[in-house]
ROLODO-890941 format. One line per field, with one value per residue: residue number from 0; residue in one letter; x, y, z of N, C-alpha, C in turn. Coordinates in steps of 0.05 Angstrom, whole numbers. Layout:
// residues N
num = (NUM|...) .
residu = (a|...) .
n_X = (X|...) .
n_Y = (Y|...) .
n_Z = (Z|...) .
ca_X = (X|...) .
ca_Y = (Y|...) .
ca_Z = (Z|...) .
c_X = (X|...) .
c_Y = (Y|...) .
c_Z = (Z|...) .
***
This chain:
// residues 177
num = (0|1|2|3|4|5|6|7|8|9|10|11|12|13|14|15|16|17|18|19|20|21|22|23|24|25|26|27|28|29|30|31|32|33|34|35|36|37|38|39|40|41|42|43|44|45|46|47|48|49|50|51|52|53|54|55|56|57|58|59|60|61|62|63|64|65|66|67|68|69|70|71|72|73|74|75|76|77|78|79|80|81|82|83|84|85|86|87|88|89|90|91|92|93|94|95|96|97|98|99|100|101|102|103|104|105|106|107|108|109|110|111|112|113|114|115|116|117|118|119|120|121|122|123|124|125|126|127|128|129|130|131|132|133|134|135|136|137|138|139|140|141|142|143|144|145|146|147|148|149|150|151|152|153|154|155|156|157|158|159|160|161|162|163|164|165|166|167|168|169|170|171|172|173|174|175|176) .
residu = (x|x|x|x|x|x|x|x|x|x|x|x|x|x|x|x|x|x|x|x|x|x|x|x|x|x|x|x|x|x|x|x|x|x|x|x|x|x|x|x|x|x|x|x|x|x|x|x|x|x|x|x|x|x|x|x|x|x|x|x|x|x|x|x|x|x|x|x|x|x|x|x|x|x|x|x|x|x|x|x|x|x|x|x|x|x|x|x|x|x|x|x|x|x|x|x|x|x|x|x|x|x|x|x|x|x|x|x|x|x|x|x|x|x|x|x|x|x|x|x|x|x|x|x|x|x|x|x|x|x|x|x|x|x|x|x|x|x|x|x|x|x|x|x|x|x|x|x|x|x|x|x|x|x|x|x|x|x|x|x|x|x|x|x|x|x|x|x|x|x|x|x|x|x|x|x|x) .
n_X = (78|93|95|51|19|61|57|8|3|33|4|-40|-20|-17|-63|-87|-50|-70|-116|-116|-85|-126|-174|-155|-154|-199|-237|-202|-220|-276|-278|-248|-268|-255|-208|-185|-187|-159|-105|-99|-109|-57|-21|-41|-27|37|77|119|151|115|134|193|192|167|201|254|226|190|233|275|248|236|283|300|268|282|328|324|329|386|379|387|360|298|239|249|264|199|178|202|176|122|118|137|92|53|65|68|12|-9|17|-4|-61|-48|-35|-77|-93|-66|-83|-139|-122|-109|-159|-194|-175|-192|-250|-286|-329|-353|-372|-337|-320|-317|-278|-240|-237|-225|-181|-149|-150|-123|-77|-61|-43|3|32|37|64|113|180|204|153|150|198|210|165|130|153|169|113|92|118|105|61|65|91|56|8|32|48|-7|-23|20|0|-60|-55|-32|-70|-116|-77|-93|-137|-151|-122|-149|-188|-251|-316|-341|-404|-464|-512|-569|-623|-669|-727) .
n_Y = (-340|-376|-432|-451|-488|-533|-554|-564|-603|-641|-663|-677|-723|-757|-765|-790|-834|-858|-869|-900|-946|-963|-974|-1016|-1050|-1062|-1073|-1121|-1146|-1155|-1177|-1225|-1255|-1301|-1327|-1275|-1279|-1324|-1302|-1262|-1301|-1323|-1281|-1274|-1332|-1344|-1287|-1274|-1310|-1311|-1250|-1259|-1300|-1273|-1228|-1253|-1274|-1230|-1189|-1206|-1197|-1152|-1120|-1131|-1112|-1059|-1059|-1050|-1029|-1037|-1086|-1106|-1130|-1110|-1145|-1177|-1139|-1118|-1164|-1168|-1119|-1133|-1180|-1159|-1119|-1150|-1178|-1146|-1133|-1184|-1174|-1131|-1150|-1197|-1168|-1147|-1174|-1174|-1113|-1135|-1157|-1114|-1087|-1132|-1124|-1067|-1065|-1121|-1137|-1124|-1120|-1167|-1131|-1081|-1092|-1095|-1043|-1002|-1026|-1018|-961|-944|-980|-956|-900|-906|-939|-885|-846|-793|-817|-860|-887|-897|-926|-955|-982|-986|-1022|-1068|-1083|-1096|-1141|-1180|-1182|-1207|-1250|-1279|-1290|-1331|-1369|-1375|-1407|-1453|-1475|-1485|-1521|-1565|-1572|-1593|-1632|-1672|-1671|-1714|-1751|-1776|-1837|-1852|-1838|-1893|-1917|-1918|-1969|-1996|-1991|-2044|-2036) .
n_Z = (2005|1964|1972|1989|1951|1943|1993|1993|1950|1969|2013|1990|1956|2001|2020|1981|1972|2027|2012|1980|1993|2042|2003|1977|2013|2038|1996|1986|2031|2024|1975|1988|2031|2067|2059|2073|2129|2138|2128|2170|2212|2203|2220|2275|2298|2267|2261|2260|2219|2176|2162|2157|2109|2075|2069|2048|2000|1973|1979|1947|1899|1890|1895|1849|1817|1824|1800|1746|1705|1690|1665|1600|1563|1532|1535|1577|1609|1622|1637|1679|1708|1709|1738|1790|1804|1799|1844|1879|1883|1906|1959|1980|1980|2009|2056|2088|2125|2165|2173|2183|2233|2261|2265|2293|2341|2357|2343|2369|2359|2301|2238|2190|2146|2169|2209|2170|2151|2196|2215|2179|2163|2210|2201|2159|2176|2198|2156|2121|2148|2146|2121|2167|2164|2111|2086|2122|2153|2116|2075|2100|2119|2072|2047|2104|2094|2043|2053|2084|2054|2022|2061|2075|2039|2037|2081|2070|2027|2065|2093|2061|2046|2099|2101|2066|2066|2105|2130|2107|2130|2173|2147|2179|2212|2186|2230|2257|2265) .
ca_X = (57|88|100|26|22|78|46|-19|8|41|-19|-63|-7|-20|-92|-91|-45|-79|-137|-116|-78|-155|-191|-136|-141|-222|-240|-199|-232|-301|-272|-235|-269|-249|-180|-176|-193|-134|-82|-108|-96|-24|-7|-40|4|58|80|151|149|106|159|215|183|161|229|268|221|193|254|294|229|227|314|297|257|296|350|311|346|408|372|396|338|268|222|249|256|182|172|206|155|100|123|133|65|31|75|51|-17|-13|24|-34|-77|-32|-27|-105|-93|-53|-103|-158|-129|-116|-183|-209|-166|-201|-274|-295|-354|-358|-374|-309|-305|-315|-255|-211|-232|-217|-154|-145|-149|-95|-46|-48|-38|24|50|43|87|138|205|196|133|161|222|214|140|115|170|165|93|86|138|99|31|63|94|30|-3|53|37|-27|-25|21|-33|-89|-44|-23|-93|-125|-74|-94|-164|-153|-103|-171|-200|-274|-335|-368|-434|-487|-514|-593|-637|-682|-752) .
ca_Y = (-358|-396|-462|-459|-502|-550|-569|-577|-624|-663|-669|-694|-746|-772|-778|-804|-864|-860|-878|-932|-958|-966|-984|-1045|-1072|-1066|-1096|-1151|-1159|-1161|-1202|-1245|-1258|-1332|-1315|-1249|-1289|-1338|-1283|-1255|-1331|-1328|-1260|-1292|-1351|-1336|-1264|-1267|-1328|-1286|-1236|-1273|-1308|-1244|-1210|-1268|-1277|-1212|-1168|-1206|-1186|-1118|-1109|-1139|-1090|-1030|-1058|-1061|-1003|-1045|-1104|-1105|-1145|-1106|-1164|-1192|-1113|-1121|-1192|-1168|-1095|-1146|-1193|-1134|-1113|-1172|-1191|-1113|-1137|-1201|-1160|-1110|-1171|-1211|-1150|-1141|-1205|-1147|-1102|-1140|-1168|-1093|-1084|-1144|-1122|-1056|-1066|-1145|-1145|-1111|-1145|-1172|-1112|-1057|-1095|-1079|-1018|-1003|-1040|-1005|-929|-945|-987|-931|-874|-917|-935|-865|-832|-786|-829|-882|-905|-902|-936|-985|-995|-998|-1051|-1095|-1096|-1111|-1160|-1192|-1189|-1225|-1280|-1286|-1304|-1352|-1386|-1387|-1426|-1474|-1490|-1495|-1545|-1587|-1576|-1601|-1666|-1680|-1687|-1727|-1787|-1794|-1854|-1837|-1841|-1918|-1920|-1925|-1989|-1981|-2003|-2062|-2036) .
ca_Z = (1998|1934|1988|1996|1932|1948|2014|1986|1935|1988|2031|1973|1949|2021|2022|1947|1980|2050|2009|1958|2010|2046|1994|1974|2042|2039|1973|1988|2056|2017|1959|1994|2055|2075|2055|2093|2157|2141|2131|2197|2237|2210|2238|2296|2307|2261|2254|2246|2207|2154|2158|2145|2089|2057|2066|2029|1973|1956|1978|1919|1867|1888|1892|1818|1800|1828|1788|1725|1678|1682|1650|1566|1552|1535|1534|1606|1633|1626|1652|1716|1715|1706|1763|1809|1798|1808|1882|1897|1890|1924|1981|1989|1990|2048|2089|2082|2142|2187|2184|2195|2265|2279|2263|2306|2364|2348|2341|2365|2349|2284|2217|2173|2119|2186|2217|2154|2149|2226|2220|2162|2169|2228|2193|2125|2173|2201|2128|2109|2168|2139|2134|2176|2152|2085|2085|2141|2167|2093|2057|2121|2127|2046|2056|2120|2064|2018|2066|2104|2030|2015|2079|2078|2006|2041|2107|2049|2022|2081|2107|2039|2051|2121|2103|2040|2081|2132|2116|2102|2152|2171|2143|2204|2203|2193|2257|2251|2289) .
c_X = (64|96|72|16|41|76|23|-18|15|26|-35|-44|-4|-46|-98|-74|-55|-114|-141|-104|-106|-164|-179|-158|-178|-241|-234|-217|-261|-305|-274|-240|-254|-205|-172|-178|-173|-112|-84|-95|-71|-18|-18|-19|29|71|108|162|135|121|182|215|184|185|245|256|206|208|270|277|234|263|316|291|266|318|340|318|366|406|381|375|309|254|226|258|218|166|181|180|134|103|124|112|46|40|68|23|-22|-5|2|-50|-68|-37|-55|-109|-90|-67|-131|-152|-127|-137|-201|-202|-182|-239|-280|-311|-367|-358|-332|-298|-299|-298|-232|-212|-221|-188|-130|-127|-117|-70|-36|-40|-9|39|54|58|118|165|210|180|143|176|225|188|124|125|162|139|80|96|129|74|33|76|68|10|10|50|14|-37|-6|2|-46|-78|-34|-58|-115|-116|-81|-124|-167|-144|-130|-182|-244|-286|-345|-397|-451|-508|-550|-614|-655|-710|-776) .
c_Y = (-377|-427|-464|-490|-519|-569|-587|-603|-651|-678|-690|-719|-761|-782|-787|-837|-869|-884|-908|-953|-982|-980|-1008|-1062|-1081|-1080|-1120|-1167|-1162|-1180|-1225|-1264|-1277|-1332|-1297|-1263|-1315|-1331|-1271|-1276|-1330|-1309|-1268|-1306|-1343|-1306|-1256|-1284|-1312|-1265|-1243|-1283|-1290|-1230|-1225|-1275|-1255|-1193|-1180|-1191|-1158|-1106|-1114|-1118|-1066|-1023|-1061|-1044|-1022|-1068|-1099|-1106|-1127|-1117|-1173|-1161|-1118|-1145|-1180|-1142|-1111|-1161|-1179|-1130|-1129|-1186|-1171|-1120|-1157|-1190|-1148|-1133|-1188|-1189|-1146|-1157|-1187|-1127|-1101|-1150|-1141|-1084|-1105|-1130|-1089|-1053|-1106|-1157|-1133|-1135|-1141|-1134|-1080|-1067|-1090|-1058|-999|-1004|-1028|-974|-935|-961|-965|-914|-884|-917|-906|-834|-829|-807|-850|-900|-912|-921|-957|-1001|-1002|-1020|-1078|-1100|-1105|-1137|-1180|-1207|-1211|-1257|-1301|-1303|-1329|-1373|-1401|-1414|-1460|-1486|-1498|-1524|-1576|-1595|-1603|-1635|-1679|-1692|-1706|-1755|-1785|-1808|-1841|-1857|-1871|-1910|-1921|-1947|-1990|-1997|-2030|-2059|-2040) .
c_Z = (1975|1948|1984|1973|1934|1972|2011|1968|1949|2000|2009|1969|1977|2022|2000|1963|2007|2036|1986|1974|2028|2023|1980|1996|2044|2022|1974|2009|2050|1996|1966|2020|2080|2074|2074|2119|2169|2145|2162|2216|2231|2221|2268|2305|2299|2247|2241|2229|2174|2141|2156|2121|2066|2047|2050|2005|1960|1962|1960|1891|1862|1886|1859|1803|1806|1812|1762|1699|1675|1672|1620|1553|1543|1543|1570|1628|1639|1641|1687|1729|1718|1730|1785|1813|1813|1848|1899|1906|1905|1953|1991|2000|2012|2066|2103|2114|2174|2190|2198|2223|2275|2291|2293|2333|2371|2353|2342|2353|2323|2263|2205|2163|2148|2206|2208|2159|2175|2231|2200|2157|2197|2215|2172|2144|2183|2179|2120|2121|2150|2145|2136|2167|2124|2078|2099|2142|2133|2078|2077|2128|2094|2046|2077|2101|2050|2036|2072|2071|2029|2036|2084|2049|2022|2065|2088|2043|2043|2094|2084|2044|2074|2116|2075|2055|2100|2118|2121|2123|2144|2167|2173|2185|2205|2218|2246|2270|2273) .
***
């Protein structure tokens, strides 16, 4: 019986990230609503485009920060722990996009936040698969998160210019009765 205690620990340090994992992806999807429904349309159209993106600009932050003892510096060891941090959190918040289409595909007719959560509970118990989930399905779907953000900032932006170059609406010309 002295495993009994070493399992139990295990177990909990799964449903402790089963559940922050969750409640990331849900907050954002009640925060962020308009957002969460943009991240969603890129894993739509562009999925591997998101993931490519993701993988070349936060797999250098995060190889940064793994390498961050061999920094000299104090002040810029911390600038990189701080930058890490903050591409974690935007990640959580991109992926928030991936769970909610699970979610739609999932429950259609359900409101937004009971699509994350839907989409949710199935992508954490994926990320949190001994191994696998660890090592592969969790870096590459942070890594898709944080593209899918990055993307969606440039659409806002091209979208933003498309309606700015239209020339504005003719007046209606008023009747004469």
């Amino acid at each position: 019986m002295p495993y009994t205690g070493i399992v139990l620990s295990i177990l909990a340090v799964h449903a402790a990230v089963f559940l922050i994992l969750l409640g990331h992806w849900v907050a954002a999807a009640g925060m962020f609503p308009k957002s969460t429904r943009t991240f969603a349309e890129i894993y739509d159209q562009r999925p591997l485009r998101a993931l490519l993106v993701g993988i070349f600009t936060y797999g250098p932050i995060m190889l940064l920060f793994l390498m961050n003892g061999k920094i000299p510096n104090a002040p810029l060891r911390f600038l990189v722990v701080a930058a890490a941090f903050a591409t974690l959190l935007i990640a959580m918040i991109g992926s928030t996009g991936l769970a909610l289409r699970i979610g739609r595909n999932l429950c259609a007719g359900a409101d937004t936040w009971q699509q994350a959560l839907r989409g949710g509970v199935m992508l954490a118990l994926v990320f949190i698969t001994p191994v696998l989930g660890w090592f592969v399905v969790l870096p590459l779907g942070l890594a898709s998160g944080f593209g899918a953000f990055l993307l969606s900032r440039s659409s806002n932006a091209s979208a933003d210019a498309r309606t700015a170059s239209a020339p504005p609406p003719v007046p209606a010309i008023p009747s004469l009765s």
